[in-house]
N, C-alpha and C positions, 0 to 999 in steps of 0.2 A: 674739208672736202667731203663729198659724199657718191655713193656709187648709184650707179641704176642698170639696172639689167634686164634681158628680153627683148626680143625682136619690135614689140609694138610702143614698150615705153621707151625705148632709146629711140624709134623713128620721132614719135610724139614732140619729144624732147630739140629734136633737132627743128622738127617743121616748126616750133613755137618760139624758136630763137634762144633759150636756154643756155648758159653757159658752159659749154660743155668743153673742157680742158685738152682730152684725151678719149677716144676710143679704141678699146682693144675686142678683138674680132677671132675666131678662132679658123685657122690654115684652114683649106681647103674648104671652106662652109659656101656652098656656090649660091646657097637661100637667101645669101647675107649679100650679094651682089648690087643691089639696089639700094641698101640703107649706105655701104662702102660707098657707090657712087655718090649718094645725097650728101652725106657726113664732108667727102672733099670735093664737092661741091661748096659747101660753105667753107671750107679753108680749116675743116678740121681735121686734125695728127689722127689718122688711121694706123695702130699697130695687129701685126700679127700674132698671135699668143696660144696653147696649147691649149683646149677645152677643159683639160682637169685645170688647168691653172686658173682658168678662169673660173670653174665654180669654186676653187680654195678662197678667189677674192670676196667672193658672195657666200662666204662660210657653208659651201657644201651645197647650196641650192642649185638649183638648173638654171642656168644662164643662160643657154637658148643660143651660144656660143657667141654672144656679145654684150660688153659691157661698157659704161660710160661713164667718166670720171669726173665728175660736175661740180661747181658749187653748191654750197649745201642749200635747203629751199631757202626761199626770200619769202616771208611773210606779208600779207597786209594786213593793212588797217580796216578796223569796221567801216571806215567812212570810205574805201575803195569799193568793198562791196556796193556799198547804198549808192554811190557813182556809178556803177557796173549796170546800176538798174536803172538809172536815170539815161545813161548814154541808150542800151535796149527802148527807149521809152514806155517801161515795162513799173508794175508797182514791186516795189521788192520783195525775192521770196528769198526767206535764209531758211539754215540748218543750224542750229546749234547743240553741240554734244557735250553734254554733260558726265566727265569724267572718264568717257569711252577708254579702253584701256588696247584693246586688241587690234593689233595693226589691221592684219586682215580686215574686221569691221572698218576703220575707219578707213582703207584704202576702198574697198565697198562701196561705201557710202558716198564716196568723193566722186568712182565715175558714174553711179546711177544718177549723182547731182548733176554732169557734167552732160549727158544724155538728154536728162529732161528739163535744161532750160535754168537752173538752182543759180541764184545769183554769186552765191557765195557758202562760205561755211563756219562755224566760228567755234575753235576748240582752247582748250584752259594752257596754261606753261606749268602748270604742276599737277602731280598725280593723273596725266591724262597721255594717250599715246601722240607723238609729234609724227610729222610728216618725215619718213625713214626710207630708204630702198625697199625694205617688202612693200609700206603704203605706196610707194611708186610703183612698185609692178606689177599689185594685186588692183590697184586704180587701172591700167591698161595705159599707161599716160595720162589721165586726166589728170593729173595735177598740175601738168602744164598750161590746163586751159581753166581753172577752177581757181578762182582766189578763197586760199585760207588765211584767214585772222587768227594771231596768237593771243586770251589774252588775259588776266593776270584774275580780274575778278569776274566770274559769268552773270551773276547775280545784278550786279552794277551796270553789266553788259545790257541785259534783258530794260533794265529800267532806262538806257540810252535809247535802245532801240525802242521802247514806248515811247519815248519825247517824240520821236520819229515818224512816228504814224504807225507803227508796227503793231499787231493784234498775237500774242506769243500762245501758242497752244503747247500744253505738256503733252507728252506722248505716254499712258501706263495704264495697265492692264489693268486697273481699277478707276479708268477716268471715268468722270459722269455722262461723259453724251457719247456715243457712237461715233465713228469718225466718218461713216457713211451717210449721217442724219446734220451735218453740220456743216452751217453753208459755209465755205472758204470763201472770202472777197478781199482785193484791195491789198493792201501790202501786211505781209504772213510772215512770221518764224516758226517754225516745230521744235520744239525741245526732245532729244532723245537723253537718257540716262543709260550710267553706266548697266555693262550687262548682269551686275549680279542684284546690286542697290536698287535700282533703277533712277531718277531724279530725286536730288537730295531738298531737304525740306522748306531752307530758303530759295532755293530756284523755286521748289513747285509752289512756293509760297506768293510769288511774282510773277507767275502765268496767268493769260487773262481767260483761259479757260484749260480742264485736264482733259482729254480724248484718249478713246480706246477704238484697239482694232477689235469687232466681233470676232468673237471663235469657236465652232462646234465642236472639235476632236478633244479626245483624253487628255494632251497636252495643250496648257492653256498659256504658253508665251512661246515668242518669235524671237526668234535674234535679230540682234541689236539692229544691223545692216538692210535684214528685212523688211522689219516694221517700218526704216526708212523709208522703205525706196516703196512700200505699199502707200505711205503717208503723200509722198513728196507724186508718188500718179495721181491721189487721189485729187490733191490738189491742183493741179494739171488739169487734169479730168475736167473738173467742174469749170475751170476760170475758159476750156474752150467751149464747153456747149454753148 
């Protein structure tokens, strides 16, 4: 079982159909009136609970004086996504993270993908952050509407995704073209790297091209989450002019 917390990702959670066990709500919270009302409206167990109690559930964080006791994420498959994009009648656009470690970034990343259209996302089951309650709250709910892929080798992964028609760009402050000078078309993956390594040798090995963001100021890299959500507009960008 796994928790979720906050006014916007336990709403999220509920509109998307989600399995949601249990919500506990804190006395008197009049704010919370409306997700109460939604919650049993679907026929789900609304309890009341003391708001320190509630953040003890959520190890001390702000709970926002409601919490939901769900099953834990259901992953998919790469080939849900590339369906996600065909049902859109859309060329598929993914996110693949390589090694991303910090929930934050990768809850980040989830709802800027979820904002601007991202078909999907595809992160590793080892040495990489999984989809947890912070990534649930720091997403805003999008990971109720965002299919992520677990999945075992990225590397493997990237070369499926080429069978596929898929054109894979690495993302790193040393790539060779601009990310501003490079036409995006057609069905796209972005490779992000972890935030200290950044893309390790055989992914960037397996990209069919490395891109960087320009940058004038003293400091010359972005986080993680950033460079995302800069990459995943720019791409956007171009495919509507």
């Amino acid at each position: 079982m796994g928790l979720i917390y906050g006014k916007n990702p336990v709403t999220e959670a509920i509109v998307s159909g989600k399995t949601i066990n249990k919500i506990y709500v804190a006395k008197t919270n009049k704010e919370l009136y409306d997700i109460i009302k939604l919650a049993k409206s679907k026929r789900i167990v609304v309890v009341e609970s003391d708001k320190q109690k509630l953040d003890k559930m959520v190890e001390y964080k702000n709970s926002q004086g409601i919490v939901a006791n769900v099953t834990d994420y259901e992953y998919f498959e790469v080939d849900d996504i590339l369906d996600e994009a065909k049902k859109r009648n859309e060329s598929p656009f993914v996110i693949i993270l390589d090694k991303i470690e910090d929930p934050h970034n990768l809850g980040a990343i989830i709802r800027t993908a979820e904002c601007l259209g991202v078909h999907g996302i595809i992160i590793q089951k080892r040495n990489a952050c999984q989809v947890t309650d912070t990534v649930e709250k720091v997403s805003a709910g999008a990971t109720s509407f965002v299919k992520v892929s677990r999945v075992t080798n990225i590397t493997e992964t990237i070369k499926y995704l080429k069978e596929k028609g898929l054109w894979i760009y690495g993302l790193d402050m040393e790539g060779a073209e601009n990310i501003y000078d490079t036409k995006f078309e057609g069905a796209i993956g972005i490779v992000v790297g972890n935030e200290g390594e950044g893309i390790t040798r055989l992914v960037r090995k397996n990209c069919d091209f490395m891109i960087k963001i320009p940058m004038s100021g003293k400091i010359n890299s972005l986080n993680a989450s950033v460079s995302t959500a800069i990459s995943i507009y720019e791409v956007v960008r171009q495919k509507k002019i």
